[in-house]
N, C-alpha and C positions, 0 to 999 in steps of 0.2 A: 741201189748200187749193184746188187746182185746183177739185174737185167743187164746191167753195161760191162760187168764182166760175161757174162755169157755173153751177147753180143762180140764183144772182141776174140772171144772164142770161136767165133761160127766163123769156117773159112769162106774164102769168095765163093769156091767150090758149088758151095751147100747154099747160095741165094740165090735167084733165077738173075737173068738182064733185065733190064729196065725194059718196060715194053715200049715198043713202039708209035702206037696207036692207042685212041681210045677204045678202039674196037679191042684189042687184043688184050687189053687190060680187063676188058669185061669179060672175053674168054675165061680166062685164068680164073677173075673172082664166080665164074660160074660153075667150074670146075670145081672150087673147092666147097662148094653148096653140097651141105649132109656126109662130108667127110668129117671122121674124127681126129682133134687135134694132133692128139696123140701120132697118130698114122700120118699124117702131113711132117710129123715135127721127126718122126723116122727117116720116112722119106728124104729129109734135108740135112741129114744126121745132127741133129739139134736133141740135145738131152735137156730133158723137162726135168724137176726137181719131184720128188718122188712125195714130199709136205705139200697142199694145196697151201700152207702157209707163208710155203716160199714162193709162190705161184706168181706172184704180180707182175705183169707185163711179159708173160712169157706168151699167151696168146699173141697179141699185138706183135712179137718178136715171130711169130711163126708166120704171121700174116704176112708181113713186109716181107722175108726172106723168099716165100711163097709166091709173091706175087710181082715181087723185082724193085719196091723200092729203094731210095736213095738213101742209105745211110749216113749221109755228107751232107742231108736238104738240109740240115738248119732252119735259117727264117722261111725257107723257101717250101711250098708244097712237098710231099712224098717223092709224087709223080713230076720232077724240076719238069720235063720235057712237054710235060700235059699238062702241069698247069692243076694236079688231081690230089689233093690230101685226105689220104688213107686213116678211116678212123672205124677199131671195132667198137661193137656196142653189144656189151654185156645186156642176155635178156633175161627175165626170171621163168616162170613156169608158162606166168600169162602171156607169154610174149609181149610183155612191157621192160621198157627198158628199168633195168636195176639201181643206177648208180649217172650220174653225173659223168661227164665227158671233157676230159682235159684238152684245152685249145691247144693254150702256147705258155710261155712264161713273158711273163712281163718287164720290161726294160724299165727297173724302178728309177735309174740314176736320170735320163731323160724321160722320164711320164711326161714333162710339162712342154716338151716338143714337140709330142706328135699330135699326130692326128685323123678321122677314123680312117680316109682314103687310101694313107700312107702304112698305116699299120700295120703289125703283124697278122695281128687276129681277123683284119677284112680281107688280107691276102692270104689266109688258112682257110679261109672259108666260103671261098667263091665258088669252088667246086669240090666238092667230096666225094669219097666213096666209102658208102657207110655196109662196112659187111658185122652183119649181128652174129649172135654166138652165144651159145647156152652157157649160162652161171649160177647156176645151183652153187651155195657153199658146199654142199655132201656129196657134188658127183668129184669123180676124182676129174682131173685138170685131163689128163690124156681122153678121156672116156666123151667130153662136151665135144658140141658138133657146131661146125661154121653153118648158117644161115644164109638166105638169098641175099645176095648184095646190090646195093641201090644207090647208083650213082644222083646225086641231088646237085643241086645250084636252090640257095634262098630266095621267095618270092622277095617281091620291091616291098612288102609290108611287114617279112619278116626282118628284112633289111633294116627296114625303119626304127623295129625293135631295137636288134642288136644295137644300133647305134646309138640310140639315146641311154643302153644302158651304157656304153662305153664311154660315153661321154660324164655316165655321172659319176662311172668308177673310176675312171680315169683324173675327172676333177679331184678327186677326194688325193689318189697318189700325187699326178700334180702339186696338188698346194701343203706337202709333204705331213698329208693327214692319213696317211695310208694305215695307220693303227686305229684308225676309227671306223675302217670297213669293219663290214658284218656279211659272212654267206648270207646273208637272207636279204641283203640290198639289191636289185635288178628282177627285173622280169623272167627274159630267157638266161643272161649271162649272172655270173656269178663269179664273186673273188675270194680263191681259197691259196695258204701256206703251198709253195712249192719244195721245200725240203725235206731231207732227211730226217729231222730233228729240229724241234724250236728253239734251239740253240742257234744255228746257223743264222749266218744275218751277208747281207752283203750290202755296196754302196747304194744309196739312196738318198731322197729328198726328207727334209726336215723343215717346219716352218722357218728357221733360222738358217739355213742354207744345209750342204752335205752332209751325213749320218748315215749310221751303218741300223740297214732295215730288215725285216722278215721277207725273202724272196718272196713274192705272189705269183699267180699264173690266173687266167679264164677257163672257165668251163662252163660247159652247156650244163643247164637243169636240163634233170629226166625228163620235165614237162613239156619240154620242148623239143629232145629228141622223140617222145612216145606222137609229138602232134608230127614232126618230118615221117613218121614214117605211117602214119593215119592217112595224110597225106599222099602218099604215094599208092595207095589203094582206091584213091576214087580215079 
């Protein structure tokens, strides 16, 4: 909640234009390679919260202002015009990724509509830009440094992945089993709580028709972000 009150805080002022091109887009994310957050988040008069426990998603929030994101994209890419969904990736010391990488949120009331073509999560993920960033818990949040940024598209075999996990997390919400996910079901994809609080529930599917469910959302296993970016070194 905090992120989106700061975000509506941060005037237009203070976030670049949407870039143009993908050329210019990659300018920008080169630019901010071995700058400190901190110093970026100056620069855009964005105040950071001074607890690393308040921290979450203020990276990400500096990134997008930074580099000209849409904060209107909704279902749609970062980059609406490019077609580019901007995602940092927390790294640890080894430069491995840390943590898990949130897609999208999941539309629980229609699960048993879609499908992978039409989707959220296949049109979040047709092109990315993945710029990494240091996460130590003990460094302070201003003091970590943005990483080279690496524009990707998923081979046809990682494709193939994602999709039959989608297909089998998606059966399970579907057929309004969606309390019988488990994080540990899929290969690369994964289905975790999207809320505030386990309290929270919104409309959703029930084996007996409509019920009110635990928001879900996708994300990448690290395992799969640490092999995209293995990958990009051969």
């Amino acid at each position: 909640m905090q992120r989106y009150t700061q975000l509506k805080k941060t005037s237009s002022s203070s976030r670049q234009p949407a870039p143009k091109t993908i050329a210019e887009l990659g300018l920008r994310a080169e630019a901010l390679c071995g700058n400190r957050v901190g110093d970026v988040a100056d620069r855009l008069g964005i105040e950071l919260p001074k607890d690393n426990k308040y921290g979450k998603g203020y990276v990400g929030l500096v990134a997008e202002c930074a580099l000209g994101a849409d904060p209107k994209a909704g279902e749609k890419p970062d980059f609406v015009d490019l077609g580019v969904e901007l995602k940092t990736l927390p790294l640890n010391a080894d430069g491995r990724p840390s943590e898990s990488t949130f897609c999208c949120a999941i539309d629980m009331a229609h699960a048993d509509r879609e499908t992978w073509e039409t989707s959220r999560l296949h049109n979040k993920l047709k092109k990315v830009l993945w710029l990494p960033v240091e996460s130590a818990k003990s460094a302070d949040l201003k003091a970590r440094c943005f990483g080279r940024a690496l524009l990707w598209s998923p081979s046809e075999k990682m494709i193939s992945v994602l999709e039959q996990d989608w297909n089998l997390l998606m059966g399970f919400i579907g057929a309004g089993m969606s309390d019988e996910l488990s994080a540990h079901m899929g290969t690369y994809l994964q289905v975790r709580p999207k809320a505030a609080h386990s309290a929270v529930r919104t409309k959703g599917l029930g084996q007996d028709g409509p019920k009110q469910v635990l928001p879900l959302g996708f994300y990448l296993r690290a395992s799969c972000t640490e092999q995209i970016l293995l990958e990009s070194l051969k």
